[in-house]
C-alpha positions as CSV (number, residue, x, y, z in Angstrom):
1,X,0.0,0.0,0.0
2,X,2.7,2.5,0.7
3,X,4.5,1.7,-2.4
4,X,1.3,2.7,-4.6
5,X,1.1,5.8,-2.3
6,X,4.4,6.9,-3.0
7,X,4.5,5.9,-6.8
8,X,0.8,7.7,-6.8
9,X,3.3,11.1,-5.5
10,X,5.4,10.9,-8.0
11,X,3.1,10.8,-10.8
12,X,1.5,13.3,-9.3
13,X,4.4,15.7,-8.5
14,X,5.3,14.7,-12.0
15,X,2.6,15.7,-13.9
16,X,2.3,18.9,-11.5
17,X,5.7,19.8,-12.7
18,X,4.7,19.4,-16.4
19,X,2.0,21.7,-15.9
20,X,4.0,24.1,-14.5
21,X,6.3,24.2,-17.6
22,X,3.8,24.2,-19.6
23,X,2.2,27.4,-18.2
24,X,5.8,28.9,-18.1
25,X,6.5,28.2,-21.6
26,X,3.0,29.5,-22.9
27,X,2.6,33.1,-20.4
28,X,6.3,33.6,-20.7
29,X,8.1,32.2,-23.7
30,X,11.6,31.9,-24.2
31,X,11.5,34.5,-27.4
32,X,9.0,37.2,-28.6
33,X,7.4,35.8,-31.7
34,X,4.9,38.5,-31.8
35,X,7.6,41.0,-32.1
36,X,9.7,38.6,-34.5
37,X,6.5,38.9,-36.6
38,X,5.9,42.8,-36.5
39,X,9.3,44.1,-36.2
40,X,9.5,43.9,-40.8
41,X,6.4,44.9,-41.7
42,X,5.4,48.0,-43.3
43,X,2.1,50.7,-43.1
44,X,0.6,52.6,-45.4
45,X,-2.1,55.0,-46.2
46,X,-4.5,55.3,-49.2
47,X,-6.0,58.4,-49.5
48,X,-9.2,58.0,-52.4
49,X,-10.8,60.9,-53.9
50,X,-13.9,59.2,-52.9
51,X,-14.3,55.6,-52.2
52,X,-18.3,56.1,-53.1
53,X,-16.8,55.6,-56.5
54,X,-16.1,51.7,-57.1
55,X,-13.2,52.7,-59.6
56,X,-11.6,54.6,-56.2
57,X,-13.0,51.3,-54.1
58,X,-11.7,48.8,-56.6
59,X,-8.0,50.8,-56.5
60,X,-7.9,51.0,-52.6
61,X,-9.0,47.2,-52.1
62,X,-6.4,46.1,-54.6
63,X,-3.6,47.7,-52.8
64,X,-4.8,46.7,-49.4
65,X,-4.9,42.9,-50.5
66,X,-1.1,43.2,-51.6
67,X,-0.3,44.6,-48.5
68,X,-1.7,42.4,-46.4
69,X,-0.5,39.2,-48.9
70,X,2.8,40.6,-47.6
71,X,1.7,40.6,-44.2
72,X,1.6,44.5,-44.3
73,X,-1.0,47.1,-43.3
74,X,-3.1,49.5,-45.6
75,X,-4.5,52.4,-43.6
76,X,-7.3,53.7,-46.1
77,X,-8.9,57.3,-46.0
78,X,-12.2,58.8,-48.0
79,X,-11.9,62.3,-48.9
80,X,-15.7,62.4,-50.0
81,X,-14.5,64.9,-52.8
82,X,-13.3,67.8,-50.4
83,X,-9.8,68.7,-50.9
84,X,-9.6,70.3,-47.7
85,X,-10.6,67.1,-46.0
86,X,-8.0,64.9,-47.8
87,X,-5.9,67.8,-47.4
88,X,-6.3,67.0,-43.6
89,X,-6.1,63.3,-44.0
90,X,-2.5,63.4,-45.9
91,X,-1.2,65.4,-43.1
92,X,-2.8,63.1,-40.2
93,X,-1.0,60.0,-41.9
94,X,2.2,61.6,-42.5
95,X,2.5,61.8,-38.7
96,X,1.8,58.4,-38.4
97,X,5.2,58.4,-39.6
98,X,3.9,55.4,-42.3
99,X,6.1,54.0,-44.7
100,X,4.4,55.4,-47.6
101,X,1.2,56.8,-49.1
102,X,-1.0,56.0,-52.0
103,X,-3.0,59.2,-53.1
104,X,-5.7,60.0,-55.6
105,X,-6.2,63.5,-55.3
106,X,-9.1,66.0,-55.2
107,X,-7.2,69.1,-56.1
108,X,-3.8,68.4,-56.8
109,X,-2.8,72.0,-55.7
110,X,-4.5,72.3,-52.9
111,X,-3.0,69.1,-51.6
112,X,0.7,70.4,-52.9
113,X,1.8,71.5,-49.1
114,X,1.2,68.2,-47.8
115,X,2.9,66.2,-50.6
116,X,5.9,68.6,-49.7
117,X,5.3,68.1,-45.9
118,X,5.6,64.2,-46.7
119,X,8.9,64.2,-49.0
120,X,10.5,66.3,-45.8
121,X,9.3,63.7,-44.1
122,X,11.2,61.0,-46.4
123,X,7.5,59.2,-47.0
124,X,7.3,58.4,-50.3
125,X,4.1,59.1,-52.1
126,X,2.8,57.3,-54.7
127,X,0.5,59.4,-57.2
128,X,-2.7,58.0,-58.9
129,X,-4.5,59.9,-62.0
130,X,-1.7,62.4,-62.1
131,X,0.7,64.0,-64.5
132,X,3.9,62.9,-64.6
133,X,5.3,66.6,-63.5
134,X,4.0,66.7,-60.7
135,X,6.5,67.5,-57.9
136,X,6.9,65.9,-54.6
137,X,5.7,62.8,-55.4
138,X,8.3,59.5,-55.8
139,X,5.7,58.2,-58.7
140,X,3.0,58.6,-60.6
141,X,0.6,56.4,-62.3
142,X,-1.9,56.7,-64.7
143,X,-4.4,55.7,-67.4
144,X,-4.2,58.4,-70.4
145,X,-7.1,60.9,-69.5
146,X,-7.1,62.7,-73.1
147,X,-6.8,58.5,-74.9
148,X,-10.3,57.8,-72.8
149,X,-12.2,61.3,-74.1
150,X,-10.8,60.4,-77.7
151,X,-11.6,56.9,-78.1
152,X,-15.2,57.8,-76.9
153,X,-15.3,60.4,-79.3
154,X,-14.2,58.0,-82.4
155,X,-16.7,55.9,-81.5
156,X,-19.2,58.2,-81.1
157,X,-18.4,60.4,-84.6
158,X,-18.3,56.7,-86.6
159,X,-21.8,55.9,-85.3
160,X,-23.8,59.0,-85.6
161,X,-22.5,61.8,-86.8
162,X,-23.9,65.3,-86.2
163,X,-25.1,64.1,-82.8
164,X,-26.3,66.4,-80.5
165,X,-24.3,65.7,-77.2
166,X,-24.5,66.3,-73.3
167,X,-21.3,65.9,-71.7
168,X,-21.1,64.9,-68.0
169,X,-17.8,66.1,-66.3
170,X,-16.1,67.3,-62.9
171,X,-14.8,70.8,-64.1
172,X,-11.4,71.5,-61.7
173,X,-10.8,68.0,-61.7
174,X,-7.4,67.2,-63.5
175,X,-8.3,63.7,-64.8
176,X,-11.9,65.2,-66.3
177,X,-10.9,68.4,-67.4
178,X,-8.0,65.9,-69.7
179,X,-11.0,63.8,-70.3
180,X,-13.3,66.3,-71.7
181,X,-10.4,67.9,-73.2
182,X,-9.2,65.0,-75.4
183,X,-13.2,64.1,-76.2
184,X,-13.5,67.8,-77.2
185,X,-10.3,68.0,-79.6
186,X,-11.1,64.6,-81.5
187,X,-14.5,65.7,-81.9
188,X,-13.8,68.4,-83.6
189,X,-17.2,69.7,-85.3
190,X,-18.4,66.2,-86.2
191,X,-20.8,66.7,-83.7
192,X,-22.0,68.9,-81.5
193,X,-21.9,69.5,-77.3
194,X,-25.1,71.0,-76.8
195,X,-24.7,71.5,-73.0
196,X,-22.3,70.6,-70.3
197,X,-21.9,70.3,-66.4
198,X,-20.4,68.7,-63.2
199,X,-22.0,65.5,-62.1
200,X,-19.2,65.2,-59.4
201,X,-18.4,61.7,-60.7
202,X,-21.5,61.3,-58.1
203,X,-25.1,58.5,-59.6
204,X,-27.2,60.9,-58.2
205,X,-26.3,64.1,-58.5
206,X,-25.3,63.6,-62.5
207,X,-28.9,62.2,-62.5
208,X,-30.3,65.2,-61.0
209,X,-28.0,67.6,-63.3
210,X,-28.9,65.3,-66.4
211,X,-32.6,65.9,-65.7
212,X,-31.9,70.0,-65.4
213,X,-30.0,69.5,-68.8
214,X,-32.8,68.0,-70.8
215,X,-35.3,70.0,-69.3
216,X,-33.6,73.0,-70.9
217,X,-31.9,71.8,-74.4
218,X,-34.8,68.9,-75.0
219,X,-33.6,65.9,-76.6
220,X,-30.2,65.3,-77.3
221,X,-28.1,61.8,-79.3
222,X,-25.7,61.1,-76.8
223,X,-24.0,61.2,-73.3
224,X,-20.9,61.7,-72.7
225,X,-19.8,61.1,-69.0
226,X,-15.9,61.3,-67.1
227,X,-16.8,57.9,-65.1
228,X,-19.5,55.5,-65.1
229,X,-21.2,56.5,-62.2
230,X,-22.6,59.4,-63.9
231,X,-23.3,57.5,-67.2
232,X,-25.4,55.5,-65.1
233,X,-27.1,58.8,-63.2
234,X,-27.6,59.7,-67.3
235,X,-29.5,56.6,-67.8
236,X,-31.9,57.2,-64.8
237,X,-32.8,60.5,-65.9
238,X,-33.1,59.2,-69.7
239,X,-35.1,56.2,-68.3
240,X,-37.5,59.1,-66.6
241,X,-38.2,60.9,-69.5
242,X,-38.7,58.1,-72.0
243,X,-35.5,58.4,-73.8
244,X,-34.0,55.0,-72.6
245,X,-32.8,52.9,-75.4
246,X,-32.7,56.2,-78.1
247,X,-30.0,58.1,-76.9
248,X,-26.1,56.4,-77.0
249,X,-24.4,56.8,-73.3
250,X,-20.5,56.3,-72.8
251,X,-19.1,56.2,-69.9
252,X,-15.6,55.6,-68.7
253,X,-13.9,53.3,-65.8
254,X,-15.0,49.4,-67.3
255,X,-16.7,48.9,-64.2
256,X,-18.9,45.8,-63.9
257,X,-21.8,47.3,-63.7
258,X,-21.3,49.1,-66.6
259,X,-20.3,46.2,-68.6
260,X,-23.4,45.1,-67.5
261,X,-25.8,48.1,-69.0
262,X,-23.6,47.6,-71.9
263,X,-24.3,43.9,-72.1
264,X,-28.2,44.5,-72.1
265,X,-28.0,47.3,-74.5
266,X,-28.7,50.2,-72.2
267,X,-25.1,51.9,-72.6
268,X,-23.3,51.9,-75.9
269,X,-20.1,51.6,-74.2
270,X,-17.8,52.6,-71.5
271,X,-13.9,52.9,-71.4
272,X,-11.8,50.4,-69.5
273,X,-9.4,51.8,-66.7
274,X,-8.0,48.5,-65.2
275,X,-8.1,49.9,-61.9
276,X,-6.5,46.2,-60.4
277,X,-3.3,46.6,-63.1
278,X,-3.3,50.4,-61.9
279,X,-3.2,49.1,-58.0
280,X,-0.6,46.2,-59.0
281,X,2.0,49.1,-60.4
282,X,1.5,51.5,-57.5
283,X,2.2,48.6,-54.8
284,X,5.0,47.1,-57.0
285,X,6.9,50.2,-57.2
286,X,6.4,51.2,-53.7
287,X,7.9,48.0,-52.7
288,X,10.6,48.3,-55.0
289,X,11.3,52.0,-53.4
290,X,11.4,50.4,-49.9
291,X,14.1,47.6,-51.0
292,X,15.9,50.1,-52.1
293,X,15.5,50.1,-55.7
294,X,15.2,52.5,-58.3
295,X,12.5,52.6,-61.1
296,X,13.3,53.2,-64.7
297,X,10.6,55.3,-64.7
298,X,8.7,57.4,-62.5
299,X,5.4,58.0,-64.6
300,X,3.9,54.9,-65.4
301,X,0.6,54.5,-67.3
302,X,-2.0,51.9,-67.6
303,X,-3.4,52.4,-70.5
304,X,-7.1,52.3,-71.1
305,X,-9.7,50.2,-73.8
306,X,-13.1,50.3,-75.4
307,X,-15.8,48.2,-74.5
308,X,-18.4,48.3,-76.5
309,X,-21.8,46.5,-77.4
310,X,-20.4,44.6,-80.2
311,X,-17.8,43.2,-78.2
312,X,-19.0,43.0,-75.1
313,X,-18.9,39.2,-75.4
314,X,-15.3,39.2,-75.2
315,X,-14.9,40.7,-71.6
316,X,-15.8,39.7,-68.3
317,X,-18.7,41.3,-67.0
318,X,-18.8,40.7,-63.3
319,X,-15.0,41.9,-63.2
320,X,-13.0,45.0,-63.2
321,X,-10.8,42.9,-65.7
């Protein structure tokens, strides 16, 4: 009996002694893996015009899911289309003292101090839809603003000319005021631009403007709009007025719901922007910048394509690609 007792202490001081380890091991281990894990990885901030646009949502999920592939961080940011706002942001996230920023700008001048704040800073700032001149910035990349307003223009002066035409922009905005710009000079006087306003890049308020608009010029042949949000605010106010189906509507960004109206006829075409290949360039060249490496160039472009109805079959429609 006293041999069982004792051999019943032993296992039991045994296993006692196990736990103890045990609990040693687990509440205070030998090294830091969470630090080990942390100490390499990088931050950064994306700072979207407006992320109500899905080009702008598109972009900023792109680069926060090769971030965090790399077991990195993306701290995102929605300017709502005030450039005193993002103005505000940019400045916030430079003190975060991040490793770098992505930034689709508002107004690129009124954001100029903070890009200058941030290269004092030595955070290098990646610039989306923006020339290649513009200072402060470690990169730019682009689609070809005046390419999209000409190759909706070609389209549009092969399939109807002497079209009466409303044209849907954001006036102050860089990438539309290109946009318009390149539309307007391949034009030429084919065809006509009847009237012309800001739909902020916004579905309802280019359907509200697009209602004011044929209210007061009548019937027109064709819309014309900077992104595809607004050619869809177009086809609501079109749709209201009994228009749908008679009047061609471009838009631009190859967004998947416009591939969609273009699929069942409701939108002659939009103009594809690849916002994922745009988000893959600006992440690759950051990381290249953080290893240490140098870019053969620092203005890269993406550069955009027509989708139209009679090719619609060839493209995805329920993806950005």
């Amino acid at each position: 009996m006293k041999r069982n007792s004792m051999l019943y202490y032993l296992l039991a001081g045994a296993l006692a002694g196990l736990l103890l380890v045990l609990f040693l091991f687990l509440y205070f281990p030998p090294y830091d893996y969470s630090s080990r894990q942390t100490a390499d990885r990088h931050t950064f901030g994306s700072v979207m015009q407006t992320l109500a646009d899905p080009y702008y949502l598109a972009i900023d999920n792109k680069l926060r899911g090769l971030a965090e592939s790399r077991g990195d961080v993306l701290i995102s940011r929605d300017a709502r289309q005030r450039a005193d706002k993002q103005l505000e942001q940019v400045y916030e996230l430079i003190g975060q003292g991040l490793d770098g920023i992505f930034i689709s700008a508002v107004d690129w001048d009124q954001l100029a101090p903070a890009l200058e704040a941030a290269a004092q800073a030595g955070v290098p700032v990646i610039a989306l839809d923006a020339g290649p001149d513009l200072p402060n910035v470690a990169v730019t990349v682009s689609t070809d603003p005046q390419l999209a307003g000409a190759l909706c223009a070609r389209d549009l002066a092969q399939r109807l000319p002497g079209a009466r035409v409303m044209v849907l922009g954001q006036p102050g905005n860089r990438y539309s005021d290109l946009l318009v710009q390149g539309f307007r000079d391949t034009l030429r006087d084919c065809c006509t631009i009847v009237c012309e306003s800001d739909g902020g890049r916004e579905l309802a308020l280019s359907s509200r403007v697009s209602d004011s608009l044929l209210r007061e010029y009548g019937p027109i042949d064709a819309v014309v709009a900077v992104n595809d949000q607004s050619a869809i605010g177009a086809l609501a106010a079109l749709e209201r007025v009994g228009l749908q189906g008679q009047v061609l509507v471009y838009g631009v960004d190859g967004s998947p719901q416009a591939r969609s109206a273009v699929q069942r006829g409701l939108m002659t075409g939009t103009i594809a922007r690849f916002p994922y290949d745009l988000a893959q360039l600006a992440s690759d060249a950051m990381y290249t910048l953080l290893d240490g490496g140098s870019l053969e160039q620092s203005a890269l472009r993406v550069e955009p394509a027509p989708i139209m109805t009679e090719d619609i079959d060839r493209h995805e429609i329920t993806s950005w690609q």
